[in-house]
N, C-alpha and C positions, 0 to 999 in steps of 0.2 A: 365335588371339588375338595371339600376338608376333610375328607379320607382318601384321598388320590395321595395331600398332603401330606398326610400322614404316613402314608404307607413308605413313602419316600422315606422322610423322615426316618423312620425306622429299618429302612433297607440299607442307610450310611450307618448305622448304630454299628459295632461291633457285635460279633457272637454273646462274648461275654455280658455288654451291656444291654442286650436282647433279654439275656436271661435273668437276669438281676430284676427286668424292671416288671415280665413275666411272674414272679417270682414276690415281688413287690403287691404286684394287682391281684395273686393269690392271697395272699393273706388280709390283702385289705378286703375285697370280699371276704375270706374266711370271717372275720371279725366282723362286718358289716352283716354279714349273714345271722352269726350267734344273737348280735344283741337286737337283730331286727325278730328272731325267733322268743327271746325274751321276752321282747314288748309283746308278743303274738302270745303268750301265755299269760298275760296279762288281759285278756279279751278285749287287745285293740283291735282293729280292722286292720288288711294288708298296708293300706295307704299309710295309715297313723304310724305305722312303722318301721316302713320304707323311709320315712319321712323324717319321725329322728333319730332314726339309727344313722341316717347318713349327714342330719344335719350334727349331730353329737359330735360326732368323729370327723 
């Protein structure tokens, strides 16, 4: 049901505003990714990671 919604949602988006926000959730992974590899050189486990890299940001 809340990705039925969603999809909606995003099917009234304009082209432009598709890609923008595409665009957006790239780089926020990009960065969530860097510093969750960070902590992971740090010999935290995946979790510990996952965990403040996304609660940091």
């Amino acid at each position: 049901m809340v990705a039925r919604r969603l999809l909606l949602i995003i099917d009234r988006m304009s082209l432009s505003s598709q890609g923008l926000a595409a665009f957006g959730a790239f780089i926020s992974m990009l960065v969530v990714g860097t510093v969750g590899f960070h902590y992971l050189e740090r010999d935290w486990n995946w979790v510990e990671a996952f965990y403040f890299s996304t609660y940091t940001l």
